[in-house]
C-alpha positions in Angstrom: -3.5 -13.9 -22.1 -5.1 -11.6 -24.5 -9.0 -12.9 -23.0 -8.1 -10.4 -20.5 -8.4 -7.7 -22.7 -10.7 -8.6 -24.9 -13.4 -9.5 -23.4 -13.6 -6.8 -20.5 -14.1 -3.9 -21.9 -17.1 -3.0 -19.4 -18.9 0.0 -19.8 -19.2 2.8 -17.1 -21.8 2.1 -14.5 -21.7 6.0 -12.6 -23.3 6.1 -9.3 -25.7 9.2 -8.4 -24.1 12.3 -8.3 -25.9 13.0 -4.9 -24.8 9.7 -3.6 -21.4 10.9 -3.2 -21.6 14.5 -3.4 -21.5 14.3 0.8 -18.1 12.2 0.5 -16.3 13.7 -1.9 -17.2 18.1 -1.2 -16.1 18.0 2.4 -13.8 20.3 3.0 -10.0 18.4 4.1 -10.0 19.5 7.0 -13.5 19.2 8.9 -12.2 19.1 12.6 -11.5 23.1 11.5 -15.3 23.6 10.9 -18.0 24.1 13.5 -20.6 21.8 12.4 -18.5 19.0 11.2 -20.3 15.7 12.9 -17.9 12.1 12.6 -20.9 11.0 10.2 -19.2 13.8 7.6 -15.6 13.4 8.6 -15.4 9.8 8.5 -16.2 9.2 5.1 -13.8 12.2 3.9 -10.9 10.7 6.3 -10.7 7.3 4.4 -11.0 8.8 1.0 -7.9 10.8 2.3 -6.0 8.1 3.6 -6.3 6.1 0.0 -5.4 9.0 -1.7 -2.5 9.2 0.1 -1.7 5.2 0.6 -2.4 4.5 -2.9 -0.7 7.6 -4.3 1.9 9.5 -2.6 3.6 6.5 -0.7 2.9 4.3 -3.3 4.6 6.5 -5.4 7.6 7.4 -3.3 7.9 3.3 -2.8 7.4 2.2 -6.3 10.2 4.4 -7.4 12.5 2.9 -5.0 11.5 -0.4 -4.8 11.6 -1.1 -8.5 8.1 -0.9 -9.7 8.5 2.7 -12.0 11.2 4.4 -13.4 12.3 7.3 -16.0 10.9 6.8 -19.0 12.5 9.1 -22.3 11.4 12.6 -22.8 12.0 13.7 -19.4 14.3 15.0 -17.3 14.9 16.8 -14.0 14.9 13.8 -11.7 17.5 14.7 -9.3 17.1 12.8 -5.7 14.9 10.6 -7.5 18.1 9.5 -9.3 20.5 9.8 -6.6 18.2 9.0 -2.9 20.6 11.9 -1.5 17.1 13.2 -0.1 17.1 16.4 1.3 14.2 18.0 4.2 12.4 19.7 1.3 11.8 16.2 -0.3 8.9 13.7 0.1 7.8 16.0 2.5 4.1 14.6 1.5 4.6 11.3 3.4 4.2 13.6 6.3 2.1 16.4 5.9 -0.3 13.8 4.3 -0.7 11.8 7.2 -0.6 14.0 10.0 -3.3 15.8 8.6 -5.5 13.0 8.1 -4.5 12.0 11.4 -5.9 15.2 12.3 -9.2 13.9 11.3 -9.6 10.6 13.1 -8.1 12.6 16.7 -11.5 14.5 16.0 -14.1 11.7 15.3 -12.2 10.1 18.7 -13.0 13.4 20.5 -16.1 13.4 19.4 -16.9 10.0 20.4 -14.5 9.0 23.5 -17.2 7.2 25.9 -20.1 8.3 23.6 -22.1 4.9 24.0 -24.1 5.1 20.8 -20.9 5.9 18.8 -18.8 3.0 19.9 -18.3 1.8 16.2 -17.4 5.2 14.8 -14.9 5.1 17.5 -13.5 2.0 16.6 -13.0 2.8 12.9 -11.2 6.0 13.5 -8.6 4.2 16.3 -7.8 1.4 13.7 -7.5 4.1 11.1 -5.1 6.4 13.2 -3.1 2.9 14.2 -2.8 2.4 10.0 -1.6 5.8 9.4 0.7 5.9 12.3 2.3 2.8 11.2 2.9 4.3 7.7 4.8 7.4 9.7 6.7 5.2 12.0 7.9 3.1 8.4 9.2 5.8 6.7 10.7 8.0 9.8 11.6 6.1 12.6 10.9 7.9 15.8 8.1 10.8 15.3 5.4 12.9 17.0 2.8 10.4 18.8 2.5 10.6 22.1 1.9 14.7 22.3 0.9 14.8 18.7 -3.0 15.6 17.3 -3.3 17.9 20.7 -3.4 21.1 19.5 -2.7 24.3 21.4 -1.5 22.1 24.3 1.3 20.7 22.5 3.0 22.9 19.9 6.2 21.3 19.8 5.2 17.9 20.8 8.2 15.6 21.9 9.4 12.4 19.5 8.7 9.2 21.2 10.7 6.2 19.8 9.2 4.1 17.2 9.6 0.6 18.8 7.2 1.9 21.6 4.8 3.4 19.5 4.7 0.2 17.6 3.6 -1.4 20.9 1.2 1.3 21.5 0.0 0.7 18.5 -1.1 -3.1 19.5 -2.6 -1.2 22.4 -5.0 0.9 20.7 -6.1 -2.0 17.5 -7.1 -4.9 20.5 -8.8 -1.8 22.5 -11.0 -0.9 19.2 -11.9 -4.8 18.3 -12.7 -5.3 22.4 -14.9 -1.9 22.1 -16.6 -3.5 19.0 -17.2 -6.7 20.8 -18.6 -5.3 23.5 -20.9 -2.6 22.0 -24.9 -2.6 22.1 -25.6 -3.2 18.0 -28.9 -2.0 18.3 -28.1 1.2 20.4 -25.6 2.2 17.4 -25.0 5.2 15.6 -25.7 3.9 12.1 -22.0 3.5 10.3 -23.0 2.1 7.2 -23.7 5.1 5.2 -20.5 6.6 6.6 -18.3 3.7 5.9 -17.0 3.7 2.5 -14.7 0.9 2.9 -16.6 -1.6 5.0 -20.5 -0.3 4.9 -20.9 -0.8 8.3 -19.6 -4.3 8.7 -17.6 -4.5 12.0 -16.3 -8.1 12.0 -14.4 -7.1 8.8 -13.4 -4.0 11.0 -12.2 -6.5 13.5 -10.7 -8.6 10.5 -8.7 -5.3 9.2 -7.5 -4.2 12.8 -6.3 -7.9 13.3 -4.5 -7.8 10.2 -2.8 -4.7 10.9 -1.5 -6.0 14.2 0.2 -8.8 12.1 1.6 -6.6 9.5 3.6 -4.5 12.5 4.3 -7.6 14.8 5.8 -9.3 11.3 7.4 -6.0 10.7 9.3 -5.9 14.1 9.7 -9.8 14.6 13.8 -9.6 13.9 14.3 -6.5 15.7 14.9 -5.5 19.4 11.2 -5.9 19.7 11.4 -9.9 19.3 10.7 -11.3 22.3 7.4 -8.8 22.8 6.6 -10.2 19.5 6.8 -13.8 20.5 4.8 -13.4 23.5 2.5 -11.2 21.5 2.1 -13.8 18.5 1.7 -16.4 21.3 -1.4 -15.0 22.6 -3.1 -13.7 19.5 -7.2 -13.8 19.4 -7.2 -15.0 16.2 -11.8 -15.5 17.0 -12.4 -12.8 14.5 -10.0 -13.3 11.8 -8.5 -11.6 8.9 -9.0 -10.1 6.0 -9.7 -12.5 3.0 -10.8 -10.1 0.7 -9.8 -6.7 -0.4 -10.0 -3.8 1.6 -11.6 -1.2 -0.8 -12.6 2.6 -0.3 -14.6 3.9 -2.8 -17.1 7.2 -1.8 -18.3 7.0 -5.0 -16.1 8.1 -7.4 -17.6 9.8 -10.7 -16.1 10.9 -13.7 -15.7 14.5 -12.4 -12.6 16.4 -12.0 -11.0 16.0 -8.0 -14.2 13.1 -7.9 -12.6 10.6 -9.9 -10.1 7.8 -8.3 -7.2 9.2 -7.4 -5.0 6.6 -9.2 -6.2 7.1 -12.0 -6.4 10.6 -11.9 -3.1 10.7 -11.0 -1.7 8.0 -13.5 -4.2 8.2 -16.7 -5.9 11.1 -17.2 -8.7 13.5 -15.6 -12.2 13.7 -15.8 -12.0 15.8 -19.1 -9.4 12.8 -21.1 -6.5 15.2 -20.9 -3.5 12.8 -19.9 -1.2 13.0 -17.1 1.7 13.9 -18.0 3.2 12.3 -14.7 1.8 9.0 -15.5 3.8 9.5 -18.9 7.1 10.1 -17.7 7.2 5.9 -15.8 7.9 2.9 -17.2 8.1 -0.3 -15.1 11.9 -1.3 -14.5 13.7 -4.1 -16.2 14.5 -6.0 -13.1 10.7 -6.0 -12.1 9.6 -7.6 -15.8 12.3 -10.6 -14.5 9.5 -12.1 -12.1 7.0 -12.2 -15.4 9.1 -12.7 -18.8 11.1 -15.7 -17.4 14.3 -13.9 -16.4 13.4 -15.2 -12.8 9.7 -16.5 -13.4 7.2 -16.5 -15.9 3.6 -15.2 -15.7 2.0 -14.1 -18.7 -1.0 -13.6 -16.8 -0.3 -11.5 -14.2 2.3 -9.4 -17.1 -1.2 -9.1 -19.1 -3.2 -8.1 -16.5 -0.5 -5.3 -15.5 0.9 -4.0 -18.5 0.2 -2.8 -21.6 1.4 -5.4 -24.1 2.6 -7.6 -21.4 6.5 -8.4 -21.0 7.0 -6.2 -24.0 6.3 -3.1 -22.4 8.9 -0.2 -22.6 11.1 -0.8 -19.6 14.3 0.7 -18.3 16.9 0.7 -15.5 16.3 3.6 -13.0 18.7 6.2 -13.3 19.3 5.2 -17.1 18.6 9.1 -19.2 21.2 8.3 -21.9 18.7 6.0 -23.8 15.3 5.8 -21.9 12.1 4.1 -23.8 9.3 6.3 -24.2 6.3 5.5 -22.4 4.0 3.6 -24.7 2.0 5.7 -27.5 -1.5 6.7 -26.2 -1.7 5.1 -22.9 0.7 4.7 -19.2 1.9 1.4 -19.2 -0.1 0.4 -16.4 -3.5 0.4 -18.1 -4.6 -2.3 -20.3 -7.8 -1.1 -22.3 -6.0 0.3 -25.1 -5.0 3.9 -25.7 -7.9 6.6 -26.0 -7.4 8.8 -23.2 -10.3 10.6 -23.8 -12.9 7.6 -23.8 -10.7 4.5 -22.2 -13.1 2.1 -21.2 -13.3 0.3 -18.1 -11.0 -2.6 -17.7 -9.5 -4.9 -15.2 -6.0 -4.7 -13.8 -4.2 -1.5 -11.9 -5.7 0.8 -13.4 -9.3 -0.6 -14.0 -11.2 2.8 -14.8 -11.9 6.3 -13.6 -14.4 5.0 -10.8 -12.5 2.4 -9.5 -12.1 1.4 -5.5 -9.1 2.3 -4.2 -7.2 -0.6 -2.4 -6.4 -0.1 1.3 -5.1 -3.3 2.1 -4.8 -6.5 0.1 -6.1 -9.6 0.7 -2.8 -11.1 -0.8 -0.8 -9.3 1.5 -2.8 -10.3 4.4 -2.2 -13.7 3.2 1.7 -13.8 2.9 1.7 -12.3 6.3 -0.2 -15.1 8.1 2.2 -17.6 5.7 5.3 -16.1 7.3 3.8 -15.8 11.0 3.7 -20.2 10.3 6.7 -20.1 9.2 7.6 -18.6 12.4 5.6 -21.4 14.6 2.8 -19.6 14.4 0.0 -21.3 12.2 -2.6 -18.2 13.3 -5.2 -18.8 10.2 -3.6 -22.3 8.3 -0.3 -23.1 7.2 2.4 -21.4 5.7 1.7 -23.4 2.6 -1.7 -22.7 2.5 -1.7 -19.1 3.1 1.2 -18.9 0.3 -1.0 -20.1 -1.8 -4.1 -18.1 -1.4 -2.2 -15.2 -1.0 -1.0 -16.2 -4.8 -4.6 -16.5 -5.9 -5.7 -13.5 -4.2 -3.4 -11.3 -6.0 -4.9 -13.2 -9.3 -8.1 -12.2 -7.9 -7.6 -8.4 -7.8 -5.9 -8.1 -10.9 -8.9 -10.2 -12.4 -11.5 -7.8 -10.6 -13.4 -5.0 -12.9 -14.2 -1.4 -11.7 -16.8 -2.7 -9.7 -14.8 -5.4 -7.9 -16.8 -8.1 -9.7 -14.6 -11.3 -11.1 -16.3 -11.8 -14.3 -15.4 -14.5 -16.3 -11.8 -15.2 -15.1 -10.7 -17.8 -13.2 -8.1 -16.9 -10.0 -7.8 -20.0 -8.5 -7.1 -22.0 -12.1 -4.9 -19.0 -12.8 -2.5 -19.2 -9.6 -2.6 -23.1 -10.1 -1.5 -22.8 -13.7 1.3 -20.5 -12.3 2.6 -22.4 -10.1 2.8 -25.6 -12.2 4.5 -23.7 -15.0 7.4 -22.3 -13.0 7.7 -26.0 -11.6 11.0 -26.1 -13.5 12.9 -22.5 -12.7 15.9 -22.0 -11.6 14.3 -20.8 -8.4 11.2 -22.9 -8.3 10.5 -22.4 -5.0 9.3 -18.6 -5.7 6.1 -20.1 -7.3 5.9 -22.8 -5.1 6.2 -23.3 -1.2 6.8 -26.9 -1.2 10.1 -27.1 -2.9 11.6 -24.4 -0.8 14.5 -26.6 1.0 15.1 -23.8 4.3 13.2 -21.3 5.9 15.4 -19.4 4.2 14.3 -20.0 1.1 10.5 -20.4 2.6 11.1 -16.5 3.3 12.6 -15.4 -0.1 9.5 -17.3 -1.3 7.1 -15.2 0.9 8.5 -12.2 0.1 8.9 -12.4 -3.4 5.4 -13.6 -4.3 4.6 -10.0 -2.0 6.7 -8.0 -3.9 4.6 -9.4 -7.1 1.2 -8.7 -5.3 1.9 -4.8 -4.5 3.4 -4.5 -8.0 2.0 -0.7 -9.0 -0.8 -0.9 -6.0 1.7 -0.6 -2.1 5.0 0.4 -3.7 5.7 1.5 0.0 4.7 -1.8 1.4 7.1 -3.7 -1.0 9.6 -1.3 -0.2 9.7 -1.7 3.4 9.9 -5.6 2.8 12.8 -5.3 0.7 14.3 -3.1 3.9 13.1 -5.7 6.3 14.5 -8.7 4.6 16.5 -8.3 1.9 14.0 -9.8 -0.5 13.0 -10.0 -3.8 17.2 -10.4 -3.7 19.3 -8.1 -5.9 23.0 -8.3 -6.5 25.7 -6.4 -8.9 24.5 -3.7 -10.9 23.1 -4.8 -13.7 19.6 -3.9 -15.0 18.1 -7.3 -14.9 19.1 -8.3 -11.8 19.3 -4.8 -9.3 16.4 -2.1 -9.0 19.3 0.4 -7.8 19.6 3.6 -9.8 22.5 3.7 -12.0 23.1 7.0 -10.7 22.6 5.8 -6.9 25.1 8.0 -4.3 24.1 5.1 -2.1 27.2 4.0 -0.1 25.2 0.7 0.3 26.2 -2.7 -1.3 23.1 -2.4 -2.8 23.0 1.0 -3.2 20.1 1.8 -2.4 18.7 4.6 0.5 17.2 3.3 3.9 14.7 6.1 4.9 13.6 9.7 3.9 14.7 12.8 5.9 12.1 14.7 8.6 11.1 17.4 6.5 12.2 20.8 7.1 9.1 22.6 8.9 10.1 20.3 11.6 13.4 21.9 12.0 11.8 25.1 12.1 8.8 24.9 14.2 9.9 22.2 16.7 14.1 22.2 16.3 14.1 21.2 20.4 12.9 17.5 19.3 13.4 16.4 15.7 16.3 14.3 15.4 19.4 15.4 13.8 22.1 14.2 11.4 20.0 11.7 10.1 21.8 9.7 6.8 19.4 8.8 4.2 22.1 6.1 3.6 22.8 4.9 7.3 20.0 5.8 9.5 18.3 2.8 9.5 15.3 1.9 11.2 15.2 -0.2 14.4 13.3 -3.3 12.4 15.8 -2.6 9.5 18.0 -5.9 9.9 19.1 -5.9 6.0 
């Protein structure tokens, strides 16, 4: 749909330099400094946590799950290749996290039965409940109970992942009841501080809510069912969920380490110069299936994605006999043509060097409550109807600028158009709920339109779908139908990896509690039923 490159070429519209000077020099870790307040670590905390959602477990994810692969010119992939990880490998998914963690221990220390900081509070034990979660997907069992303590627990014990995931549900309905019951006029103003929400609570409670359903979901076919049941049976669904994108943005400017980190990462930095990291990935063969008509067609979404659309260079992972380049001038994730040094703002994944970066999607929120029906429990509309928002929502964010403004596209027409034209697939029922004939196929449907929605923005989230359900489905080994590597040591029928490793500093500094002779091909996790 070439209207969605033509006519959103937007020009930059930078915010003040001062306005986010206070977000973006903080140093990383501010518990560390004496004067640190939770007004200055907030702020700093959730620009950390997209940085690392959006970019090193997105990245570890979308390799895995499909989204990028090897492009020509390139080599040295190892584990990448093979998913034989070893302890000195992705070793960011943890020493990421637990350091922000670090931060949002301090703002609750800070603020633990402080009256006039009840919503700072809050935000920071939602926070630590997101990022835990993200731990607890990738490892299993980790550091939760005894962890964040300090001096008084050096080698802090493992507690198991199913209870920490109950804990979890513990600490979210604690933060939402703390928010309901606060003072709003004795507050500690949040707004400044809140670069995600601006001081708006109910879509605090909205996100926290929404998180509880992602790990309930996440654990409902697990050992963990019947707590799920009786948890989805009594669910205070009075403040909602999200229904629009969650977005932190401090105020990125076009400023080396101030621009977005995805694009930073993925484009090019502040000065024009290319990343060569963004250049070495190309989207996979078997992803293009769900837009070229291999599986499903959507021209759209493919022009809102990728450069040129289902003709971008694509490849199978693992494939370094005859890889495609990347395309000339430009990663194949950004759509506003190919001058690194002066791309314009666009829509898309990669909308511009100021761009929000996505914490949790309104699509994904959607497809959760459409599978929580489908489960008997209808906690925000039906299964059909959440299906189909959460199919227009993903329009919607694609269609969105650098400023989160929908200019002069049309989601809802888009999603509807979508639908109707994959009416006649061989799998129909991927575009369209109500000619899915089982739950079963209900599920596949669920899934797969999520796996479309995180496409280049929650590669981890997609990936611990697939490992939850099986879905988007993949069989043999060829390109167009498996996101496998061709190189895969996988013993797996789909030979594919089921976790990381704990990284090695953990066998070093606390060798009494890690967990040994964990299998990167066996090891599952306990809500891992596929």
């Amino acid at each position: 749909m070439k209207k969605y490159i033509s006519s959103i070429l937007f020009g930059t519209c930078l915010l003040a330099f001062t306005s986010c000077k206070k977000y973006l020099d903080i140093n990383t870790n501010p518990n560390q400094a004496t004067s640190s307040t939770p007004t200055y670590v907030l702020p700093n905390a959730l620009a950390v946590t997209a940085s690392s959602t959006d970019v090193t477990y997105h990245n570890y994810g979308a390799q895995t799950v499909g989204y990028e692969v090897n492009a020509g010119g390139y080599g040295g992939w190892g584990t990448i290749f093979t998913y034989n990880y070893s302890t000195s490998e992705q070793t960011g998914l943890w020493t990421s996290m637990y350091n922000n963690l670090r931060d949002y221990q301090y703002i609750l220390s800070q603020t633990e039965g402080v009256a006039t900081s009840t919503y700072f509070n809050a935000a920071a034990r939602i926070m630590k409940a997101y990022d835990f979660q993200l731990l607890v997907d990738q490892y299993g069992d980790i550091p939760y109970s005894e962890a964040l303590q300090g001096a008084d627990f050096l080698t802090p014990k493992y507690d198991k992942a199913e209870a920490i995931y109950q804990d979890l549900i513990v600490q979210l309905n604690k933060a939402i009841a703390d928010i309901n019951a606060a003072d709003e006029g004795t507050q500690l103003n949040i707004s400044s501080a809140d670069i995600m929400f601006h001081g708006d609570m109910q879509k605090w409670k909205q996100l926290a809510n929404t998180i509880k359903l992602r790990i309930l979901i996440r654990a409902s076919g697990s050992s963990l069912s019947s707590y799920v049941t009786t948890q989805l049976g009594s669910f205070n669904t009075a403040d909602g969920f999200l229904n629009d994108d969650a977005i932190i943005n401090p105020g990125y400017i076009v400023t080396d380490g101030k621009q977005n980190p995805i694009w930073n990462t993925y484009h090019s930095n502040a000065g024009g110069t290319q990343s060569g990291f963004g250049r070495q990935f190309i989207p996979s063969t078997y992803v293009l299936q769900f837009y070229n008509g291999g599986k499903l067609t959507d021209d759209t979404r493919a022009d809102l994605t990728y450069y040129h659309g289902v003709t971008v260079p694509n490849n199978q992972l693992g494939n370094d006999a005859t890889p495609p380049n990347a395309p000339s001038g430009t990663p194949a994730w950004y759509i506003g043509g190919t001058n690194y040094a002066n791309a314009p703002n666009t829509v898309g994944v990669l909308k511009g060097r100021t761009m929000g970066s996505p914490l949790f999607l309104a699509a994904e929120s959607h497809f959760l409550l459409a599978e929580a029906a489908l489960k008997g429990y209808a906690l925000a509309g039906t299964a059909q109807a959440n299906f189909d928002a959460g199919i227009a929502a993903s329009f919607a964010y694609l269609e969105k600028d650098v400023s989160g403004s929908i200019a002069d596209n049309t989601p809802q027409e888009d999603a509807t158009a979508y639908q109707l034209e994959n009416a006649g697939a061989a799998k129909a029922y991927l575009a369209n709920y109500n000619l899915a004939a089982t739950n079963e196929q209900r599920l596949e449907a669920i899934i797969t339109q999520k796996y479309i929605a995180l496409n280049f923005i929650h590669g981890h989230e997609a990936w611990n779908e697939y490992r939850r359900t099986g879905y988007p489905v993949t069989t043999g080994t060829a390109a167009n139908t498996s996101f496998a590597s061709v190189t895969s040591q996988s013993t797996r029928t789909d030979r594919l990896p089921v976790r990381v490793q704990y990284p090695s500093s953990e066998y070093t500094y606390n060798p009494g509690n890690v967990p040994s002779g964990i299998n990167v091909y066996t090891s599952r996790l306990f809500w891992d039923a596929n």
